[in-house]
C-alpha positions as CSV (number, residue, x, y, z in Angstrom):
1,X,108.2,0.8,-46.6
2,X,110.4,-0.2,-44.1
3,X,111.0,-4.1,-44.0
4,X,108.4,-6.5,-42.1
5,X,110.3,-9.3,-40.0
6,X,108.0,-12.3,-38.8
7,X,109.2,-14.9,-36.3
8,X,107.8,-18.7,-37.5
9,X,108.9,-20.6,-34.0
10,X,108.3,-24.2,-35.1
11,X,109.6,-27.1,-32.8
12,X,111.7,-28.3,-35.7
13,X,113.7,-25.4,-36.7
14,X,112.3,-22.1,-35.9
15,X,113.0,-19.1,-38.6
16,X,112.4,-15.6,-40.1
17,X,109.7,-14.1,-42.8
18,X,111.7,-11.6,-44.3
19,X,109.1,-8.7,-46.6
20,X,110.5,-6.0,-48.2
21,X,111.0,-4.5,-51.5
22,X,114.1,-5.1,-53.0
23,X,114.5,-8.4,-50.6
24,X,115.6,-10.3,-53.5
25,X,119.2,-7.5,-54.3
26,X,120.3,-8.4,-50.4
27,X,119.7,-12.5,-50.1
28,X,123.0,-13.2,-51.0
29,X,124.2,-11.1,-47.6
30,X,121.1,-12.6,-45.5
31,X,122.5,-16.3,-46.1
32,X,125.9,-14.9,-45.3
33,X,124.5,-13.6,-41.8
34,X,122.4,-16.6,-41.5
35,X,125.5,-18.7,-41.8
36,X,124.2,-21.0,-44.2
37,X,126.5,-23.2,-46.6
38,X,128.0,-21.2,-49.5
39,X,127.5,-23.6,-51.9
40,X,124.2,-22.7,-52.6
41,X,122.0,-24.2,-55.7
42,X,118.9,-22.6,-57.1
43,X,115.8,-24.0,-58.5
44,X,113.7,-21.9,-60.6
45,X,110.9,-22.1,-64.0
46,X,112.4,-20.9,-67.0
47,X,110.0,-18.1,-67.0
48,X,110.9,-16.9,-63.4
49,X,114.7,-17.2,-64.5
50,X,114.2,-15.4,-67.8
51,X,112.3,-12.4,-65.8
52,X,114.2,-11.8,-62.8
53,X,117.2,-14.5,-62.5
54,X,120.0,-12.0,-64.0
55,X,119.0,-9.6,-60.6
56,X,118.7,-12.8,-58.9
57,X,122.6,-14.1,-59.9
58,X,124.2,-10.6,-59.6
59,X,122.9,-11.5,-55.7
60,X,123.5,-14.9,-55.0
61,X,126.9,-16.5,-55.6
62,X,125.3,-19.7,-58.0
63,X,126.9,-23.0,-58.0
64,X,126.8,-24.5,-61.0
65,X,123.7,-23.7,-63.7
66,X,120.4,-23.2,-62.4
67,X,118.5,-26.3,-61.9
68,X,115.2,-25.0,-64.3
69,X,111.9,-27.2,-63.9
70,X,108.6,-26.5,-65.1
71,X,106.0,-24.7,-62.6
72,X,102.8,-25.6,-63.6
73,X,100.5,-27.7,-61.4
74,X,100.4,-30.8,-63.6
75,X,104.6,-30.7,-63.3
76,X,104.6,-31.5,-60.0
77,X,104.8,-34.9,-59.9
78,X,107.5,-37.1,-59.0
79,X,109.6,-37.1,-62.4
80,X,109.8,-33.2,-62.1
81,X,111.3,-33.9,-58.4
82,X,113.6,-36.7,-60.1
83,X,114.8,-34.1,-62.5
84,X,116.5,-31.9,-59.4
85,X,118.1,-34.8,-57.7
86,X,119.6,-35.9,-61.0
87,X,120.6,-31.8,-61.2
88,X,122.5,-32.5,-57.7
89,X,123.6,-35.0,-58.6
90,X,125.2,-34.2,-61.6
91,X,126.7,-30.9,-59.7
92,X,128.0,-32.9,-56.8
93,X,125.9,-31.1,-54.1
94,X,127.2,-32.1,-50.4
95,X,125.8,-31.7,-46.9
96,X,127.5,-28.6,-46.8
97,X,125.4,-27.7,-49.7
98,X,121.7,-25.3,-49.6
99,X,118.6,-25.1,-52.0
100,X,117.2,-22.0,-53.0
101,X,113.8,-22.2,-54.8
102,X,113.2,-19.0,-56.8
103,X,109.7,-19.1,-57.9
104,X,105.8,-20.2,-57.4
105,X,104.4,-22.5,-54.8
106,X,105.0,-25.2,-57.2
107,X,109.0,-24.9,-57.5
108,X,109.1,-24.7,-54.0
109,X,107.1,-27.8,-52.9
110,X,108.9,-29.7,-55.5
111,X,112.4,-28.1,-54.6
112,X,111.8,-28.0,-51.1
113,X,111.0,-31.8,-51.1
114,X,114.3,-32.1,-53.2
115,X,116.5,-30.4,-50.1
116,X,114.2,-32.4,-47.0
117,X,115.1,-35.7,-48.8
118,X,118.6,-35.4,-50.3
119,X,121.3,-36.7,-48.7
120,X,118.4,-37.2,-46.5
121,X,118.3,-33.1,-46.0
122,X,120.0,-30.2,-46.8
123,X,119.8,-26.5,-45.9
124,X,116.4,-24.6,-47.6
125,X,115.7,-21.2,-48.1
126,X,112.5,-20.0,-50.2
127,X,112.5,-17.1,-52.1
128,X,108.5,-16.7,-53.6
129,X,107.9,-15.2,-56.5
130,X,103.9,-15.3,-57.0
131,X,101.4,-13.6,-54.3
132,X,99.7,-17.0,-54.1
133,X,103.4,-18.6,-52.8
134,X,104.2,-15.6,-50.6
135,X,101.7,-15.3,-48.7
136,X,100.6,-19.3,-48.2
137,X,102.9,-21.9,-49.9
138,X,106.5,-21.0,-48.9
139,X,105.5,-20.8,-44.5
140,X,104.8,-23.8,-42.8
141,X,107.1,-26.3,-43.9
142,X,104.5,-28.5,-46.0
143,X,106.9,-30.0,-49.2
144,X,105.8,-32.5,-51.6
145,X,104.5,-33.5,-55.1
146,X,100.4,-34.3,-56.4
147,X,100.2,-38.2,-57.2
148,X,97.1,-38.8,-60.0
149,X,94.8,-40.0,-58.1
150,X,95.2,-36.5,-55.9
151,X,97.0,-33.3,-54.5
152,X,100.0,-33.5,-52.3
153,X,99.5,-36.5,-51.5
154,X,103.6,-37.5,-51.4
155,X,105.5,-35.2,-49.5
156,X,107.4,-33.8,-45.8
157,X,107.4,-31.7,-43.2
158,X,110.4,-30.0,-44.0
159,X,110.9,-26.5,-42.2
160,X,112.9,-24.0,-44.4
161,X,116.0,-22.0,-42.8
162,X,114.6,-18.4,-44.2
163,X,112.0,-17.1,-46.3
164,X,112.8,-13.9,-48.4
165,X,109.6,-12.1,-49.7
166,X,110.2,-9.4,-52.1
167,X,107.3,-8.2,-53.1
168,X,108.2,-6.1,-56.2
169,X,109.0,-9.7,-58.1
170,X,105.0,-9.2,-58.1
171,X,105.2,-6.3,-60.5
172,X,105.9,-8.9,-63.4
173,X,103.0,-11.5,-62.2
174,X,100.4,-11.8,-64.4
175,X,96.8,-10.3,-62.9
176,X,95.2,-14.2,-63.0
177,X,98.1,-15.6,-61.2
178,X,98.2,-12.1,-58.9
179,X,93.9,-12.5,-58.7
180,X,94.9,-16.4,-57.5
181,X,97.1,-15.5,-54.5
182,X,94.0,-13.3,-53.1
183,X,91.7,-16.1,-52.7
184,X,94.3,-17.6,-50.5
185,X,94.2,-13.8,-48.8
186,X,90.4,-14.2,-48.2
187,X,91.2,-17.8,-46.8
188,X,92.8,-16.3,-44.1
189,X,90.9,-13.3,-43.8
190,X,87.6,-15.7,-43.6
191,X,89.4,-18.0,-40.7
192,X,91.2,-15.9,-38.7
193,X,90.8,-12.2,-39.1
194,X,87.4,-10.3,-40.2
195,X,90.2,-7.3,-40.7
196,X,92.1,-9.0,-43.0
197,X,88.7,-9.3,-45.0
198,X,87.8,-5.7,-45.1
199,X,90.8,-4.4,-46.0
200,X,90.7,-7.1,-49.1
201,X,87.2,-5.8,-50.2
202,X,88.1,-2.5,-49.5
203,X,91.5,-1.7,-50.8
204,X,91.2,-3.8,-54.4
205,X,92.2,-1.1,-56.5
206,X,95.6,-0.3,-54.4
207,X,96.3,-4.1,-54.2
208,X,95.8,-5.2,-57.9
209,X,98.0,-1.8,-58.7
210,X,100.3,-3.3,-56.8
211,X,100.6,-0.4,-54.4
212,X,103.3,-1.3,-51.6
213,X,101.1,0.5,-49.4
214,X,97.8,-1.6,-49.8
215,X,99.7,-4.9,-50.8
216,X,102.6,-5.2,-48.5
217,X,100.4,-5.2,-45.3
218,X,97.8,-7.9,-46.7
219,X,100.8,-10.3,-47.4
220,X,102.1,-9.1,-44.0
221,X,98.9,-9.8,-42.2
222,X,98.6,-13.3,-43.8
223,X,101.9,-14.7,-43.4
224,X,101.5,-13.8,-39.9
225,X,98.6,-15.4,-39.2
226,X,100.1,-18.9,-41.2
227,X,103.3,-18.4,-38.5
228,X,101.0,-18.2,-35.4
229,X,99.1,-21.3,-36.9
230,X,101.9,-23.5,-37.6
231,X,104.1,-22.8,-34.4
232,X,101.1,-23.7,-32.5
233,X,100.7,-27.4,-34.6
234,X,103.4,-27.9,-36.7
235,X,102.6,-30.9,-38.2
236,X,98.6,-30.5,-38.3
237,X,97.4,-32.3,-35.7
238,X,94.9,-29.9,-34.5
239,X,94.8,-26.4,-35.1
240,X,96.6,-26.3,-38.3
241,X,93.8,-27.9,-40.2
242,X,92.2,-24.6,-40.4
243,X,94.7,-23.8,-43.1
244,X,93.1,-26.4,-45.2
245,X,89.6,-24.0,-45.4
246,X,88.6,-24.3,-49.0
247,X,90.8,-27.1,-50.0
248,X,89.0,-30.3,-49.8
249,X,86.7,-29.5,-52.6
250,X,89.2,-27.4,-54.1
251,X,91.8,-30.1,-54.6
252,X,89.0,-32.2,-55.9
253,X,88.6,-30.0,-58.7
254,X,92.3,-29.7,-59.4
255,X,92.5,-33.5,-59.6
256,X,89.4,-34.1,-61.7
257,X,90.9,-31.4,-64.0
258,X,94.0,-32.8,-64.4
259,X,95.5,-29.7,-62.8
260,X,95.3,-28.2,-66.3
261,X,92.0,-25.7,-66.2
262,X,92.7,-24.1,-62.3
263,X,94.6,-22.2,-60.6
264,X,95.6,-23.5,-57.2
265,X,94.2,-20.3,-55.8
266,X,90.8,-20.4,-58.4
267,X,90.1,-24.3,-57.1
268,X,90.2,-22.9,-53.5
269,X,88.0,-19.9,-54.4
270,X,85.2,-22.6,-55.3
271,X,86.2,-24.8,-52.2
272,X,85.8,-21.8,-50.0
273,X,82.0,-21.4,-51.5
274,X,81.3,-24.7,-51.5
275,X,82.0,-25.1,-47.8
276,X,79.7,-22.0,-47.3
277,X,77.7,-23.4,-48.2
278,X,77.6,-26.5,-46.5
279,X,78.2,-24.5,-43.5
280,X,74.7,-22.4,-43.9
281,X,72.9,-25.4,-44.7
282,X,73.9,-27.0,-41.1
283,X,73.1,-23.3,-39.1
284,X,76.4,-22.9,-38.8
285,X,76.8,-19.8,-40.9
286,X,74.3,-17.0,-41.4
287,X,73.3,-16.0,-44.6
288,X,74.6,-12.8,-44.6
289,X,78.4,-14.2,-43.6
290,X,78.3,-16.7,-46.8
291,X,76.6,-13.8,-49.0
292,X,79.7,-11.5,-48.2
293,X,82.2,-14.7,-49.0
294,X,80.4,-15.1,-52.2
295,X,80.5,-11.2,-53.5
296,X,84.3,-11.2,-52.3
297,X,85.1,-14.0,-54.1
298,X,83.2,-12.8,-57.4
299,X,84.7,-8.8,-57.0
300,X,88.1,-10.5,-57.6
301,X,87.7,-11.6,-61.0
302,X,85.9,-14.3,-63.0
303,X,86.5,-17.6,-62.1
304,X,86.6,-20.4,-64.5
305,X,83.7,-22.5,-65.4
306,X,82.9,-25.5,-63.8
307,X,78.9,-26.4,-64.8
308,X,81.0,-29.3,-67.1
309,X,82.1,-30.7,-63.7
310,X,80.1,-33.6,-62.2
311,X,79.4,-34.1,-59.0
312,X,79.9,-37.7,-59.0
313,X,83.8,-37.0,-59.8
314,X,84.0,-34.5,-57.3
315,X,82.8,-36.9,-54.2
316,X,85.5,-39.6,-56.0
317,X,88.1,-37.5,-55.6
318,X,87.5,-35.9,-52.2
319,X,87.5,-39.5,-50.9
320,X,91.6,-39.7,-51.9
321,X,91.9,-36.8,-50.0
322,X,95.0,-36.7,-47.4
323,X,92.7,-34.9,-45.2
324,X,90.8,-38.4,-44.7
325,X,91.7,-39.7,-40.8
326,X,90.6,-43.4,-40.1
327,X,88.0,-42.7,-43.2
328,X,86.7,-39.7,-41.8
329,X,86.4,-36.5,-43.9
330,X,87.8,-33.4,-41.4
331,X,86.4,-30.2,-43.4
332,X,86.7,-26.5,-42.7
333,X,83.4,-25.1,-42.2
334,X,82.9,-21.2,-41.3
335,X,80.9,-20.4,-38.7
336,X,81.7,-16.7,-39.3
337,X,84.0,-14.2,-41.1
338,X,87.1,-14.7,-39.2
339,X,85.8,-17.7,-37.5
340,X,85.7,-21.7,-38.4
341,X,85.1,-24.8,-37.2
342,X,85.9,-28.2,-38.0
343,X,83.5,-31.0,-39.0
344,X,84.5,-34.6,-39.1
345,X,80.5,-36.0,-39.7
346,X,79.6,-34.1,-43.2
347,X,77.6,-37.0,-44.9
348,X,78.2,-37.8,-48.9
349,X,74.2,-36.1,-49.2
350,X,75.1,-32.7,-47.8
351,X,78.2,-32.5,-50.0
352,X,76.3,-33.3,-53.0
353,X,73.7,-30.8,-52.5
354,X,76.3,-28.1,-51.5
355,X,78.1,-28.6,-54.8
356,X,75.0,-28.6,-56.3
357,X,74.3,-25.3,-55.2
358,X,77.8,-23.8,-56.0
359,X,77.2,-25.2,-59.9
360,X,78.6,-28.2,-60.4
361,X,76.8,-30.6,-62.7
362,X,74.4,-33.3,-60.9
């Protein structure tokens, strides 16, 4: 297919979505046309290095080692983001030096918090290696690290110079990590695009395969809607908090997990239904709207269990939530598929009942 350019205009530094298979063979020549410095340092997992970072080095010129971090969710705290610093550090990266995070959404929060606050900011470029990171984490600027008590809630605005999304570094993703980026797919296809939706429900077999004719347009589609989203509010003050659909009970459950039993993309799959269900409960959303969230959602793939979870914990941890504004909950409700509003008067009651109803223990 031929390659998909997006435009992401932000106020800060505005910036291309680059899709297209064998993106990742051609990045070294992109940063050369870009004009970004040539002293260029990557951050990766050791299992993204060990899969693809041979075909990743015979493109980029590497300075130094790669700086190899663990991805998984309960990494990402702050002594993972002290280990790249100390990386720098130790190989003397400049100003006229550039991060490249090679990997999930995890290595490039933690990396891309690394390059916003080194030497108080150096030149970023993501290069996303998981659907979930592709089509959500790596547009939009949003860098950081989870603190304990709760997700992301240390981090930066920090606007990368490029994004490079190959998506044949997919063919290698394992299908729960794969089946985790498409609840992020249905996030945007249930705020902002009923077509987005259908083609989800109705291409699954071409876009598990991995087909670059069903996939490539779905991550297309969503990273295009993210670009329109953030140029319009960069630094969520409005608009942007659509984005965050799913997520305040989803973090929830990542936090009182421990970020050990989810997903990113499986918490937001519940937070999506619980929010359905708050939504119906209020008239916002007719039955038939959460029914087809709900038979989406379960078409994907099993979802872990979560009848061990109490409710109790859950309303704890939503209350740490960075979405909180003068101790108001702001949450994502759908009003319809494609369509959402935003709620800043959902009582501790209502949230109770609607995890009730999605399983959660009373």
């Amino acid at each position: 297919m031929d390659p998909v350019r997006i435009e992401v205009p932000t106020p800060s530094r505005p910036y291309v979505v680059t899709i297209a298979d064998g993106a990742v063979d051609h990045i070294g020549r992109l940063l050369d046309e870009l004009h970004l410095p040539e002293r260029r340092f990557v951050v990766s997992s050791p299992t993204v290095w060990r899969l693809h970072g041979p075909q990743f080095q015979r493109a980029v010129n590497v300075a130094g080692e790669p700086i190899l971090v663990p991805d998984g969710e309960r990494f990402k705290q702050l002594p993972t983001v002290a280990r790249i610093y100390d990386a720098l550090v130790r190989l003397n990266a400049d100003r006229a030096s550039m991060v490249l995070t090679f990997g999930g959404g995890v290595i490039g929060d933690m990396a891309g918090f690394a390059a916003a606050t080194y030497l108080r900011g150096i030149a970023l470029v993501h290069v996303p290696t998981t659907l979930l990171a592709q089509v959500d984490s790596a547009i939009g600027g949003k860098v950081g690290c989870n603190h304990p008590l709760g997700k992301n809630l240390i981090g930066a605005f920090y606007q990368p110079h490029a994004v490079v999304i190959d998506p044949e570094m997919l063919r290698t993703l394992a299908r729960r990590e794969f089946r985790a980026g498409l609840y992020e797919v249905v996030k945007y296809g249930m705020t902002s695009s009923a077509a987005l939706f259908d083609r989800v429900a109705r291409e699954q077999k071409g876009i598990f395969a991995r087909v670059a004719e069903a996939l490539t347009p779905v991550i297309a589609e969503s990273c295009r809607i993210k670009a329109d989203v953030v140029a319009a509010d960069e630094r969520e003050a409005g608009p942007r908090r659509v984005l965050n659909f799913g997520h305040t009970a989803g973090h929830a459950i990542e936090a009182v997990t421990k970020y050990r039993r989810f997903r990113h993309g499986e918490a937001i799959g519940y937070g999506m239904l619980v929010a359905a269900e708050l939504a119906k409960s209020r008239g916002a959303l007719a039955e038939h709207d959460r029914q087809a969230l709900s038979d989406l959602i379960a078409s994907l793939g099993p979802l872990p269990p979560i009848g061990d979870i109490g409710v109790t914990h859950m309303l704890e941890a939503v209350q740490h939530d960075k979405k909180m504004v003068a101790g108001r909950l702001h949450f994502v409700l759908p009003v319809a598929v494609g369509a959402t509003t935003i709620a800043d008067d959902v009582t501790e009651n209502e949230l109770k009942a609607a995890l009730k109803r999605v399983g959660f223990k009373a």
